[in-house]
C-alpha positions in Angstrom: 0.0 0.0 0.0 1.3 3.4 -1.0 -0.2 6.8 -0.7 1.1 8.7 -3.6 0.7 12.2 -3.3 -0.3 15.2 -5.6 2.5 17.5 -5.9 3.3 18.3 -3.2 16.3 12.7 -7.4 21.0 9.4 -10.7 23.7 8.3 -8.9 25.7 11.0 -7.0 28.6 8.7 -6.0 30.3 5.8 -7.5 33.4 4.1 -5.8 35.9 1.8 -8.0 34.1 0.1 -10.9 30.5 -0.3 -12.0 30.7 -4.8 -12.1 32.3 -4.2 -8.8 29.7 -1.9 -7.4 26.7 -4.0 -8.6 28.8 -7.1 -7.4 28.4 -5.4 -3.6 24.8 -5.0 -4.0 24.4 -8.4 -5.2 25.7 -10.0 -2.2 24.3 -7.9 0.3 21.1 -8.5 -0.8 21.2 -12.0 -1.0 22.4 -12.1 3.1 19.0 -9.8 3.6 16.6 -11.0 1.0 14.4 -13.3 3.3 13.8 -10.9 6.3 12.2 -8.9 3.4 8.2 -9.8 4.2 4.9 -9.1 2.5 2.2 -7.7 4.7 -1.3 -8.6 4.0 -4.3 -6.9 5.5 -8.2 -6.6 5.2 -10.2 -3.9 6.8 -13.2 -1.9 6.8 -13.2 1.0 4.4 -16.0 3.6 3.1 -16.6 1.8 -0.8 -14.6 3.7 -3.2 -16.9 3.7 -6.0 -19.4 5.0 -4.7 -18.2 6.7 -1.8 -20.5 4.9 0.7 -21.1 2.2 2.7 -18.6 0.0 4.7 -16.5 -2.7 2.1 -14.2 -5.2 3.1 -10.6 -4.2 1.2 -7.2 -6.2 0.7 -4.6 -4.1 1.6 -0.9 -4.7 0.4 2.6 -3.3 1.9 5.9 -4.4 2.7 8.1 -5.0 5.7 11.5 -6.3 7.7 11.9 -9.1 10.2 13.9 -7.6 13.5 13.9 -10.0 15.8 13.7 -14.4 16.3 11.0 -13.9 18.0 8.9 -12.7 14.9 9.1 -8.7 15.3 8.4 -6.8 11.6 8.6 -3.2 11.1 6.4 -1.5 8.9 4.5 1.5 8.0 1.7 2.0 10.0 -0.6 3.3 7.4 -0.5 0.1 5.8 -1.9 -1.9 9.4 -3.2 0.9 11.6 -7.1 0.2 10.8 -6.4 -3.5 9.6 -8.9 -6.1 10.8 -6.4 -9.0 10.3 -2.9 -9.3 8.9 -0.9 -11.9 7.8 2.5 -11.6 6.7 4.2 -13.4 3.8 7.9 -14.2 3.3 10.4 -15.3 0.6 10.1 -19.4 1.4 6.3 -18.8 1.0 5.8 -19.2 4.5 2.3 -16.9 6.1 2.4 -16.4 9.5 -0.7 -14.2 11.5 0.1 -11.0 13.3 -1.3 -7.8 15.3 -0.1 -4.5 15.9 1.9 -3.9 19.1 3.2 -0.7 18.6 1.8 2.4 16.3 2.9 5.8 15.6 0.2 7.0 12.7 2.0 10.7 12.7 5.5 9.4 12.2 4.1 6.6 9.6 5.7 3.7 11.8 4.0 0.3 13.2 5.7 -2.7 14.7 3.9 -6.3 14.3 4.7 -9.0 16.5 3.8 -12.5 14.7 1.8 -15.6 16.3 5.2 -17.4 16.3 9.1 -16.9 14.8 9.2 -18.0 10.7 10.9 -21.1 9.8 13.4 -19.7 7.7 14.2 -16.3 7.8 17.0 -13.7 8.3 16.8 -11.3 11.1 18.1 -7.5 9.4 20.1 -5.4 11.8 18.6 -2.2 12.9 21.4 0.0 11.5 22.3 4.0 13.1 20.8 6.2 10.4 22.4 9.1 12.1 25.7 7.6 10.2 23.9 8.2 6.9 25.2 10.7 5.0 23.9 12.5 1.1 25.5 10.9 -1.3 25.4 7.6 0.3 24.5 4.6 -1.8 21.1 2.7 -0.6 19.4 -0.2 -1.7 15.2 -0.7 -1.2 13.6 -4.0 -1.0 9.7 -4.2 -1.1 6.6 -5.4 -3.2 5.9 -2.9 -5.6 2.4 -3.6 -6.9 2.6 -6.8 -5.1 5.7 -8.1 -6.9 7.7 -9.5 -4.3 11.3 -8.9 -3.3 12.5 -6.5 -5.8 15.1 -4.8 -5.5 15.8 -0.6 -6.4 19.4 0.8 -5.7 19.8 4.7 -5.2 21.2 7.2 -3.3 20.3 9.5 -0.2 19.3 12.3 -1.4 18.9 14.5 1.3 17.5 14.6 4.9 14.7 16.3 6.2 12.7 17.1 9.2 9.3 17.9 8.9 5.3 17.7 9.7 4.3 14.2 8.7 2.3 14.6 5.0 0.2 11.7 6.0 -2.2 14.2 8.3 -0.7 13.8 11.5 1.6 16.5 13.8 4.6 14.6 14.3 8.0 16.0 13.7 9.5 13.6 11.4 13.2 12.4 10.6 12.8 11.5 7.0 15.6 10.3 4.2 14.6 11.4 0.4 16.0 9.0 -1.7 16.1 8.7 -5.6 16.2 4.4 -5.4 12.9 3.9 -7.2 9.6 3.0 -5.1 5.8 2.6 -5.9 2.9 1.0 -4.4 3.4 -1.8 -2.5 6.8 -0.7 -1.2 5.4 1.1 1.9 7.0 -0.1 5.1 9.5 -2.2 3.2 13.5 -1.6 4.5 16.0 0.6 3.0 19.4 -0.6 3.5 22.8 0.7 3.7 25.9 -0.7 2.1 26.2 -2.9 4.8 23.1 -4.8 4.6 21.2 -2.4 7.6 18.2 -1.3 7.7 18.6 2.7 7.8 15.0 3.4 7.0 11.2 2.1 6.6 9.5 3.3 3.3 7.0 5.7 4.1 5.1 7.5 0.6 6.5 9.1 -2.5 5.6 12.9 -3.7 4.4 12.4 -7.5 2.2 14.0 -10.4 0.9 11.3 -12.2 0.8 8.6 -9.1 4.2 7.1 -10.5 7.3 6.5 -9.0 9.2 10.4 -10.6 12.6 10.1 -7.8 11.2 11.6 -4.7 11.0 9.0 -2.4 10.3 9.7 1.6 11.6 7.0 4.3 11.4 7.7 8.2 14.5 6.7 9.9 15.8 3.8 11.4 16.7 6.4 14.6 12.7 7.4 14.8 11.2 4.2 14.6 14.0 2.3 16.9 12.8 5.3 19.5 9.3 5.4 18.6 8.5 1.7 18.5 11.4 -0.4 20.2 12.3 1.7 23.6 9.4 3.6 24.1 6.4 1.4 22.6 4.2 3.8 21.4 0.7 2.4 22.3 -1.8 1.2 19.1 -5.3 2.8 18.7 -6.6 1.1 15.6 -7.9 5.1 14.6 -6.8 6.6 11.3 -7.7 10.3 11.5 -6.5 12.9 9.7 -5.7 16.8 11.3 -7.9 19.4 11.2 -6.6 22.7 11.7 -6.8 26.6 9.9 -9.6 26.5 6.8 -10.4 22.8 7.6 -11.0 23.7 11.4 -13.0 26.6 10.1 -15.3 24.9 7.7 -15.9 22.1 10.4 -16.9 24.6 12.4 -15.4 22.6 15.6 -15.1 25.0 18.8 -11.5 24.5 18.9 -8.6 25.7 16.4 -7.1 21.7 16.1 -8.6 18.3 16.5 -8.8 15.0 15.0 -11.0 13.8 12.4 -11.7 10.4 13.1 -12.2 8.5 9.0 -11.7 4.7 10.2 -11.4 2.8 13.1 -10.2 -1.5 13.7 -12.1 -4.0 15.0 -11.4 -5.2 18.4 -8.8 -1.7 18.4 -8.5 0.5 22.0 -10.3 3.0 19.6 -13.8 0.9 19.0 -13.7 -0.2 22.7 -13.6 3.3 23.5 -16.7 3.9 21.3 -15.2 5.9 18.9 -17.5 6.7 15.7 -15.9 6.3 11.9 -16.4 8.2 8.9 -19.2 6.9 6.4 -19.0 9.3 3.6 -15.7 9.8 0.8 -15.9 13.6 0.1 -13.1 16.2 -1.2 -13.0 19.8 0.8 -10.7 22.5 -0.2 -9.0 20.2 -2.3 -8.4 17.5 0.4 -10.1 14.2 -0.1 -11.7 12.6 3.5 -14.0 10.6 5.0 -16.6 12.4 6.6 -19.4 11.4 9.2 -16.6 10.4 12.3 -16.4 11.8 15.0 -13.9 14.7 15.8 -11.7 14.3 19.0 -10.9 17.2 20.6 -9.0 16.4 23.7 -7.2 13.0 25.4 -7.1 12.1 28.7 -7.5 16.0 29.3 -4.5 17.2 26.8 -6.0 19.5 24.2 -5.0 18.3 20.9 -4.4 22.4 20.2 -1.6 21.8 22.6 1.6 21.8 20.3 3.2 19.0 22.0 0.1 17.0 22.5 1.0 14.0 20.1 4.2 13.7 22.7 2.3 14.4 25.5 -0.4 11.8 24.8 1.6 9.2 23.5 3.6 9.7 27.2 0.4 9.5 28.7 -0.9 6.1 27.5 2.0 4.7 27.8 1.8 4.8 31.4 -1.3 3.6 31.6 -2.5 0.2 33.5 -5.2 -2.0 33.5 -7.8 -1.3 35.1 -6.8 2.7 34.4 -9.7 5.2 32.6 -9.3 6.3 29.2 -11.2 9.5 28.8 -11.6 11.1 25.4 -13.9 14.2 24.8 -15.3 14.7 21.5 -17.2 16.5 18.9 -20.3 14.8 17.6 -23.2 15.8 16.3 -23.1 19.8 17.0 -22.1 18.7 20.5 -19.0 18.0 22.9 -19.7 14.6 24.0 -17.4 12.5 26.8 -16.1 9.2 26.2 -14.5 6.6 28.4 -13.8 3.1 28.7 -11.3 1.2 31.1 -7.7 -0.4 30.2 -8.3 -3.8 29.6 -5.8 -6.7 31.4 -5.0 -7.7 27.7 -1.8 -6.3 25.9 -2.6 -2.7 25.3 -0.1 -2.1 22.7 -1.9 -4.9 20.0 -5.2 -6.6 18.6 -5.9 -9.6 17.6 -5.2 -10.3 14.4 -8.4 -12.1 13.5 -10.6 -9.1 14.6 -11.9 -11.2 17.0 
């Protein structure tokens, strides 16, 4: 899966020969190949023919293998709503798993599989810090669904911005010019060496193509995000609403959260949380309208410019037993919602839906 963006780089650097260069490329790939993985979802979405009513989609992206124990990092907008995944590697093998660990705003999810693969290689987390511009990169994904292929490139710069997939997280992102299209998303980028510096995250393009701008969050951001501090897993995909969109909403606050889908068996449907039913396009933006439109979290005002840090603190500190409380704008009116932690793992679902 891979959102490609409306509007919104050639190799730079060359060492010794070109048989010699490829030669590298070739065997590094072939010691990472098979902790390369397919993800596989279904989920719930608003029918995009006709722009309404609930339809049961396939989803497609790509991922890593980090761990014997069966850990896989991906993007997370390619699992975040997902009412089962299963995840697909080189030997053939499919093995079940949830989400245990989301960050929507920084694009990042972490599955944890119902047991370890057969045979698989585990990819080193590499320090993406060490990357430099100019630096030669490989990708390895399932562009429309055709399973590890391979893209070489270059970094072509780093940046550090406002996630474009809706959310308000500051972002450490790579640009690369190593091609990628749809199905790459949450698929590795590796250095030289055969780390993984990066998870594919979305591509900036006219004509939905793959035209060399290429966007990857770093292996820095999701190591933090997902691996020491285990960002919790709401099964909500929402998308910001803030200046004209705020405005024409009409919502009695200058930023909150549209919510457009929401998991099975998620934190976010316990909680009561209501979806969008309706595809629409306003001000140019295309949305899913009819959800519900959070306004604050366990009393942190999403106008708070910190609150994506603050909350994400928040619930991870939270126990079973422990209220969630979520206030909200439906219907013309603020309305309260709360449910308790459950003594289940907070940080996944099942991968069933069930």
């Amino acid at each position: 899966m891979m959102r490609s963006l409306a509007c919104w780089f050639v190799p730079l650097l060359v060492v010794g020969s070109t048989a010699a260069s490829e030669t590298s490329v070739a065997d590094v790939y072939k010691r990472v190949k098979t902790s390369v993985v397919v993800v596989e979802t279904m989920q719930r979405e608003v029918d995009p023919v006709v722009g309404v009513n609930l339809v049961s989609v396939g989803g497609l992206g790509s991922g890593v293998l980090i761990s014997d124990d069966g850990q896989v990092l991906t993007a997370a907008h390619v699992v975040q709503t997902a009412d089962s995944i299963v995840v697909r590697f080189m030997s053939g093998e499919q093995i079940s798993a949830r989400v245990v660990s989301s960050v929507p705003g920084a694009d990042l999810a972490l599955l944890q599989l119902e047991r370890g693969p057969s045979v698989a290689q585990v990819a080193r987390v590499g320090d993406s810090d060490r990357v430099e511009v100019g630096d030669q990169i490989f990708v390895v994904g399932a562009p429309f669904g055709i399973s590890h292929s391979l893209t070489v490139g270059h970094i072509s710069a780093r940046r550090l911005e406002n996630s474009a997939l809706g959310g308000v997280e500051r972002t450490e992102l790579l640009q690369t010019d190593a091609a990628i299209n749809q199905g790459n998303s949450g698929g590795p980028m590796f250095n030289i060496s055969g780390e993984v510096v990066g998870i594919v995250s979305y591509i900036l393009s006219q004509g939905g193509g793959f035209e060399g701008l290429g966007f990857v969050v770093t292996s820095n951001m999701a190591r933090r995000l997902l691996l020491e501090e285990r960002s919790v897993w709401s099964g909500l995909q929402g998308r910001i609403l803030e200046g004209e969109l705020a405005r024409i909403f009409n919502i009695p606050q200058s930023r909150a959260l549209l919510v457009e889908a929401v998991a099975t068996n998620s934190p976010a449907r316990r909680l009561g949380l209501w979806p969008g039913s309706v595809r629409a396009e306003i001000a140019g933006v295309e949305m899913i309208l009819g959800g519900d439109v959070i306004l604050e979290v366990l009393g942190i005002s999403l106008e708070d410019e910190e609150a994506a840090e603050k909350t994400r603190q928040s619930l991870r500190q939270l126990r079973p037993g422990d209220e969630i409380r979520v206030k909200v704008f439906r219907g013309g009116e603020i309305v309260e919602l709360s449910s308790q932690v459950s003594s289940g793992p907070q940080t996944g679902g099942a991968a069933d839906g069930s």
